[in-house]
Each structure stands twice: as C-alpha cells, then as structure tokens.
N, C-alpha and C positions, 0 to 999 in steps of 0.2 A: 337410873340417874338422869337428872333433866341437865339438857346444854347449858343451861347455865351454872349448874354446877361443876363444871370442868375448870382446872385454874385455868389463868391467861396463860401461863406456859405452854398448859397442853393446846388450847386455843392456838398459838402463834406457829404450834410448832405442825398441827396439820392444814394451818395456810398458808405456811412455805413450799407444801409441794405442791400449791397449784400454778396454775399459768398467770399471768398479769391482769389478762381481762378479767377472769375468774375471780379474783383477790376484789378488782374492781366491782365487780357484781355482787359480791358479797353483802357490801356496804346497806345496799339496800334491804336488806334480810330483817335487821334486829340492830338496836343501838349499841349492841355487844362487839358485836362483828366491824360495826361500821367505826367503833373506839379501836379495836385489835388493828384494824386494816390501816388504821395510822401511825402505830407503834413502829420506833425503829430499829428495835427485835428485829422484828419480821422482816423488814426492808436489806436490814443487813444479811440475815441468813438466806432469802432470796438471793441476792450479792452473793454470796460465798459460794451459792451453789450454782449460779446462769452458769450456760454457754456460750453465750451472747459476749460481742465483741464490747467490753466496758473500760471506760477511762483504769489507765494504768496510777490509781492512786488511791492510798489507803479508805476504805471504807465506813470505817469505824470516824474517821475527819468527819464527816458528812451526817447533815440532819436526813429523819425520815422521806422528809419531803422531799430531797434533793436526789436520796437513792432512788426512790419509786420513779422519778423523773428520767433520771438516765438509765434505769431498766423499762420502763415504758419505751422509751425512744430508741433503745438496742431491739426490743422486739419486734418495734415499727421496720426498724430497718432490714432486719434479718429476713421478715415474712416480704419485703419489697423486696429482696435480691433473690426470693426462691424462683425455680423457672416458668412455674405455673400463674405468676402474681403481673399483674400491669403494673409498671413502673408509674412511681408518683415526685414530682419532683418541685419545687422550688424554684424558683430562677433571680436573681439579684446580679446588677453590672457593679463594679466598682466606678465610682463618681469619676473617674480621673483617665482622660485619653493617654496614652504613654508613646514616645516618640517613638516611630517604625525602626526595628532591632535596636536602636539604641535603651536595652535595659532586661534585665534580667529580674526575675519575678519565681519565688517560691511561697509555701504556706505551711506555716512550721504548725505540728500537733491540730492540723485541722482547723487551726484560729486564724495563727498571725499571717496576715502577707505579711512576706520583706519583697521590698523593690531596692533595685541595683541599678543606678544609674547618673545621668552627671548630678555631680552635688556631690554624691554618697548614698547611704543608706539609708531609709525608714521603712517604717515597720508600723503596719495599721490592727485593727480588733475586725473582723470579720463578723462577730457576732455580737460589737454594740451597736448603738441607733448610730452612726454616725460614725462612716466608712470613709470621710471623706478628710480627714485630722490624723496626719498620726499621731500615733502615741509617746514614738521616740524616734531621732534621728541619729547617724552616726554623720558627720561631714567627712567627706574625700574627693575633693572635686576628679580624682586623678587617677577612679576606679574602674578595672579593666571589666567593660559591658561583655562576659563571655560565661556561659552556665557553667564552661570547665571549672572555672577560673572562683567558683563563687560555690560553697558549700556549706553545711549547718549540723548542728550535733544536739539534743536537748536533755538533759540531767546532766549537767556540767558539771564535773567533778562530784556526782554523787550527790549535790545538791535540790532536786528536785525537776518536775517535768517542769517548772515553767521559769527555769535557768538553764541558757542553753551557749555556747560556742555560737562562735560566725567567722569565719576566715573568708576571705577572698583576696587577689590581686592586685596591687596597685602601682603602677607605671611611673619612671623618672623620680627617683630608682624604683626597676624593679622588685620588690617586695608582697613575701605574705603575711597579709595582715590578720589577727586570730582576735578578738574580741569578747570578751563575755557581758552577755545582756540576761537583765531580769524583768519577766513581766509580772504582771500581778498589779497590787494597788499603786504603788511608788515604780514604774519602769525605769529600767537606767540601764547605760550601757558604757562601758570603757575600755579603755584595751589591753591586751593581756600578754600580745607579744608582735613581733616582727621578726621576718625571717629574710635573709635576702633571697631573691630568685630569679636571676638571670637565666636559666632557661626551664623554665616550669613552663609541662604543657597541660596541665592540671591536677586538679586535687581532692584527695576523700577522706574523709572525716567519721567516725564512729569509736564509739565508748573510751573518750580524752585522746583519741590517736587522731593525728596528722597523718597524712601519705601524699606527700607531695611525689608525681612523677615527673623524672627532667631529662631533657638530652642528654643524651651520654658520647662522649667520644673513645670510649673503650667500652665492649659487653661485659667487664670484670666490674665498670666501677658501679662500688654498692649503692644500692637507693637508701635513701636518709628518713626513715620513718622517727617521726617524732610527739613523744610524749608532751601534752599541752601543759597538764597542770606543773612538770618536775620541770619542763624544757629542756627534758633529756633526746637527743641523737643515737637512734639505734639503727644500726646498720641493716642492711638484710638484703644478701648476695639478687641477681638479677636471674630472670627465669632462666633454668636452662636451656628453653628453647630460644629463645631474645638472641640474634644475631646482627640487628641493625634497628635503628630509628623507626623503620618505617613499621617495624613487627611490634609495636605497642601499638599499634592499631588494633590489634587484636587480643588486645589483655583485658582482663576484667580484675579487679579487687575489691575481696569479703574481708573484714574486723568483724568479727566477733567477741568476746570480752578476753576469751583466751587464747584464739589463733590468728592468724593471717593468711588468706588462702588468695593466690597468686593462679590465674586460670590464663591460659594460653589456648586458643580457636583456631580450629585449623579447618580444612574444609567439611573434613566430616569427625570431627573429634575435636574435644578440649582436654590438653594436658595440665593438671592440678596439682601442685605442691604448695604442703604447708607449714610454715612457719611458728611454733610456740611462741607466745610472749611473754615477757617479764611482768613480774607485780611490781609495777614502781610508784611510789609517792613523793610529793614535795622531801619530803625528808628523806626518799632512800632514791636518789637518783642514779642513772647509768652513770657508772664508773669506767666501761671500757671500749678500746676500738675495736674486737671483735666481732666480727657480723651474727646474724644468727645464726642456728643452726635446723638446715632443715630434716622436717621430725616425720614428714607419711608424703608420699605420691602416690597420683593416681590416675585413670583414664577414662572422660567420659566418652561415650560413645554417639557424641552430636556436636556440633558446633552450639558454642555457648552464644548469644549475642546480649542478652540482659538476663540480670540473676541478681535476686535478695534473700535475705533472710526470713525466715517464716518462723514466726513466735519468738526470734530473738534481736527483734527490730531493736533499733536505739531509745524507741518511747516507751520500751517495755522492761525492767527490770532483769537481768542476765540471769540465767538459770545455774545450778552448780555443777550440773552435768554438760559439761562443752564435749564429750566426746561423740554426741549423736548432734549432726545440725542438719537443721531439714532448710532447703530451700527451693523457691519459685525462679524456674528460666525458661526465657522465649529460646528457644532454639529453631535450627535449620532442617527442614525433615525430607524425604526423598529428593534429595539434591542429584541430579543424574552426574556421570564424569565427566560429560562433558557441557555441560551447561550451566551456568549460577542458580537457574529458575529453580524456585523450589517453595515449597508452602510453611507458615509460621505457627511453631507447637509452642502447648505451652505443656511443663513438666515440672510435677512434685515428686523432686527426691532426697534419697538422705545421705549424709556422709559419716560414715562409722570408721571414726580413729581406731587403729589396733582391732578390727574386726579379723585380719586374716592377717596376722601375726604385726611384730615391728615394724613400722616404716611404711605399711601399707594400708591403703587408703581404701575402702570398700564404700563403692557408692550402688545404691539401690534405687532403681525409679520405682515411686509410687503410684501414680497416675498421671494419666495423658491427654490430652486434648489434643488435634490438629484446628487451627483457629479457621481452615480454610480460606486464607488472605497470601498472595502471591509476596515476591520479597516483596518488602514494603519498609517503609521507616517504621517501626513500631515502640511506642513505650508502656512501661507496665508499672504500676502501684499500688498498694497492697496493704492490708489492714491485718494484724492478725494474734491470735493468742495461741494457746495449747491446744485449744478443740476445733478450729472455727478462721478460716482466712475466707475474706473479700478481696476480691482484687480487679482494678480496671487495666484492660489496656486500650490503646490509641493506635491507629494506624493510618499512614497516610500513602498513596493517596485517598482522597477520598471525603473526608473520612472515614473509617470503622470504628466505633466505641463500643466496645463487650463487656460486658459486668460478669463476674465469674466469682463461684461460692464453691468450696472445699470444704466437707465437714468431716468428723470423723479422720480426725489429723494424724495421730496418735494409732490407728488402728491399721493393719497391714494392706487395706487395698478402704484408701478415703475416699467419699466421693465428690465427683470436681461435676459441675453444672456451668453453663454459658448462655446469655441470652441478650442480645442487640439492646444496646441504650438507646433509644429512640431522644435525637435531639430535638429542641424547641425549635420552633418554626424561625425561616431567616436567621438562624445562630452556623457560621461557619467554622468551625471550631480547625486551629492552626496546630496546638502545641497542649500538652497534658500539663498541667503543672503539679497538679498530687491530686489524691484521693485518700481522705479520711473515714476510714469504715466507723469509727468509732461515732460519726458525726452524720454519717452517711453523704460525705459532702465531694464535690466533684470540683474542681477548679480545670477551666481552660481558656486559652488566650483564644479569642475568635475574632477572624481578620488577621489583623497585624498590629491596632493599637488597644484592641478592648480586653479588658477580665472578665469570664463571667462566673459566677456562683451556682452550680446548682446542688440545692439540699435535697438527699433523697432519703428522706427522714418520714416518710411515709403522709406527710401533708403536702396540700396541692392547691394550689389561687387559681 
C-alpha cells in the first residue's frame, strides 16, 4: 500500500503521537502531510492527549490554528523550566509609575493586571499592544491600599474563566465590597454585594466563597463564611487551637469546591481541621444558624507558612473526587529549640479524607526540596494540572527567584526540579505578584514604583 493510500483518519491519528516540532517537520515532506498537519482533528487530539500545562477551556471552541498555538507555546515553556535548559525570557515595564505602597497590584489568569489604589480599581490587557488604557474601571476613591484586604476568584458562578469576583475593603464605613467583572469583547464590571466589616483583618476568596477573617472578642464566636452568588452566611466554629487575636497569625485557609481546611502553625507542626461544605445556589440558600460541623483532623508534621492547591486551582475546573487534595507548601525545616533560624522547604503532599478511618485526616508527603534560603520572607505561585505543576518562589532578602517543575503528580514519588531565575540586568525585583505557567509569565514589582513583565515563553529580544 503507498502513503497516500491511507485515509486522513489513519494519517491524523499517527501524527498525534508525535512531538510538536515533529508535526512541524512534517509539513515539508509532501503536500499530504503538510494539508493533515493543519487539520483540527489533529490539533485537538494532540490537546486531549498533552501533558503540558494548557488554558483551562474547552478545546473543541478553538480553530486548528489556535490549538497548535498554545501547544507550541506550553512546549516552549515546559522544555524552558526543565533544569538542563537556559532560561529565555521577555521583559516588558508596565507604562505607568505607581505611588510608593500606596496600591495593590495582582494579574488575574496571567493577563489582567488589576491595580488597587486611590480612585479605585482598573484593570489592564497585559497581552494587547497597549498597556497603557485600561480596559475597565471600578471607582472607589475610599479603597483600603492593603493585599489582605484585596482578593480575586475567576469562573464566577460557573460562568466561564474570563468572569470572575473581586472583593476588597473600603473605609468610612467599613465595608466588603464583592464585584463581578467580565472580560472579553464588551468588559463590564458592577457590584454584586457589600458586607459591613468593622473589624476584617482580611479575606479569601475561592470557588463563590467568601472568608472574611475578623476580631473576635470571644474564641467561641463563629467566623461567617459567605456564599457570593446565594449571599448565604455560614457559620464555621473557630480552630481549636485559636486562643487570642494574636494566633491568627499563624492560620492559613484552603476552599476547595467541597471542604474548608483551617491550618494552625506552630513551631514545628500544623494542626488541620476540616470543614464539609454545602451545595448551595441562588435558589437553595442557607436556611440556618448552625455552624458547621467538623468532618477529619489532622497533624502535619512542619510548620506550614504558605500552601496552595495543586491541580485544583480556582482557574482550573473542580474535580469529582475531593477526597484526595494534593497541595504545595513552603514550610520551616530543621528549626533547632532553641532558635527561630532554620532553612525554607518546599513540600508536595496529599490529604486523604477517610484514609484511616472517620474523622481522620491522613496526610502523605510526596516530595521535598530544602530551597537552601535562611528564614526569609518568601512567596510561592504556581501553575498546575493533573500531571505537571510549575511553580515560582520569591524570597527576600535578596532577592532569590527559583523556578521549580514537579512532574509525574499522580504517581507515588513525583519528581520536583529547581533552578535559579537569573534576573535582567538592573531589575530589583521587591514583591512577586503571580506567575502564570500557562503563559509562562512572571510578574514582579521592582523597586517600589515599577511593574515588570517577564515572558518566559521560550522567545528572547
């Protein structure tokens, strides 16, 4: 039989198992190949089958050329984050000096900046010609400049990744304000609720939940976790390690689609209890004062200081299976007793509900790093699917910027890689603001008034 008697089926379906460049080299073969190698058959079942960190949105939306596009550019980036490869990077300032601490600055899904600062909110396109326009405002001359105080959620209400929440604080009266904006062709943005908050010392946001945390003048009185879309008030009793005001300093809290998990740091340990949540919607709102009721505890064995979710990010669609969550945390590692000094890990573990019977919590470390950085301020962010996390952290002083690849997620001993982000020349980099694996994009405020961009997408000026 000659190749050209094979149908296009069979053709499409043995250039999906090649690599990208492969596909690309093809092209120049035969005008058979190089018609097949456009098809978005092919593009899609490629999609279906990457590893590679890819936009969380359906793929069948999207023409041939769009898919080959954002798998070209996940491969780019993947082979940049292995340990053997020189980093290749981008660099772009944001047009606009921003007053010193006065303003808060995140980048939602790798695109939008939003800026937080007097006036109120805008919100720019990171990836059109013209960084210098936003694209939508919110006005609030009277919004509290503090990162606690300012947070973000994107598929709002199930509506799509480029509908997202914004909540932040705003002063005289105190109030949280909750916002839903839509990007896309027509941006708009309006508001969705207000909440009062006289003494909110911040708040976190994930899959429609609220979690405002506030002073409490009793350890009994319940925190008021709140549904966005129902603007339902759900109770949920206070750790039981929580003794006074000053011991939320050491709390950390995960949303997940179906739990709430409440972490308590202590010098060489974090105690974990978790909270089930309700399935509520606009139409089946909480009906009662009842707190929750907590469903597993458990004992880590390190001081927790920062921890996310791994593959069940908020930009990524909930899994059905919530009783296995694997997460990324910098923890505290040889801490002597009598001294604070101790060095910064980083740890992939998992938490298995009902592993070792009711009520208890079995957590497994997967793999480890010690980052070899003294205490330090450190932050960490993270890109991630089922098979495959990227993630950066920050430390200061200094600073340290480490790019870290985890593959093999899913499998009992994944493996974790590290290797120094070498900054641009003269870039002082102060503060992380995210990192988008998906984009391979790095944001950090250097100095005190600048933004800078850098794309690490495997092209380089």
């Amino acid at each position: 039989m000659h190749f050209n008697d094979l149908p296009l089926d069979v053709v499409l379906e043995i250039l999906a198992h090649l690599g990208v460049p492969d596909i690309v080299r093809c092209r120049s073969v035969c005008k058979r190949l190089l018609y097949a190698s456009h098809e978005t058959a092919l593009w899609f079942s490629v999609y279906q089958k990457s590893k590679y960190l890819l936009p969380p949105i359906p793929p069948h939306a999207l023409c041939g050329r769009r898919l080959e596009f954002l798998i070209a550019r996940a491969s780019r980036i993947d082979k940049n984050w292995r340990p053997e490869t020189t980093m290749r990077c981008v660099r772009r300032s944001f047009p606009h000096n921003l007053p010193t601490y006065e303003f808060v600055a995140t980048v939602i899904s790798g695109r939008y900046l939003q800026l937080a600062k007097g006036g109120g909110l805008s919100w720019y396109d990171l990836d059109s010609g013209d960084m210098s326009t936003p694209i939508m405002t919110y006005p609030c001359p009277i919004i509290v400049q503090n990162s606690d105080y300012v947070s973000h959620q994107t598929n709002a209400d199930n509506e799509g990744h480029d509908t997202i929440w914004v909540s932040f604080v705003s002063a005289k009266p105190k109030r949280i304000v909750v916002l839903k904006a839509r990007f896309g062709k027509m941006p708009s943005v309006k508001l969705h609720l207000a909440i009062p908050a006289r003494t909110v010392t911040c708040i976190k946001m994930a899959y429609d939940w609220l979690l405002p945390i506030n002073e409490f003048s009793s350890r009994d009185d319940p925190i008021e976790l709140i549904h966005i879309p129902s603007c339902s008030v759900v109770p949920v009793p206070m750790h039981s390690h929580i003794q006074s005001l000053t011991d939320l300093n050491n709390m950390r809290y995960i949303i997940t689609p179906k739990h709430l998990f409440f972490l308590f740091a202590m010098r060489e340990q974090t105690h974990i209890e978790v909270y089930p949540l309700p399935v509520l919607t606009p139409c089946r709102p909480w009906r009662s004062n009842r707190p929750l009721a907590r469903s597993h505890s458990g004992l880590y064995l390190f001081a927790i200081s920062s921890i996310h979710i791994v593959g069940q990010a908020s930009n990524f669609p909930p899994t059905n299976d919530d009783t296995r969550v694997l997460f990324l945390a910098l923890v505290y590692v040889n801490r002597s007793r009598t001294s604070w000094t101790s060095k910064i890990g980083l740890h992939l573990f998992e938490a298995h509900l009902n592993s070792h019977g009711p009520g208890s919590l079995g957590l497994n470390l997967k793999c480890q790093r010690i980052l070899d950085i003294g205490i330090a301020t450190t932050t960490l962010s993270l890109s991630a699917n089922s098979d495959t996390c990227l993630a950066v952290t920050h430390s200061l002083p200094g600073p340290v910027v480490l790019a870290h690849s985890i593959r093999n997620l899913q499998s009992s001993r994944p493996e974790m890689h590290v290797k120094a982000l070498k900054m641009p020349d003269r870039m002082q980099s102060r503060d992380m603001l995210t990192f988008d694996g998906v984009r391979g994009r790095l944001c950090l405020v250097s100095g005190w008034t600048r933004i800078e961009i850098l794309d690490f997408d495997g092209y380089e000026i």
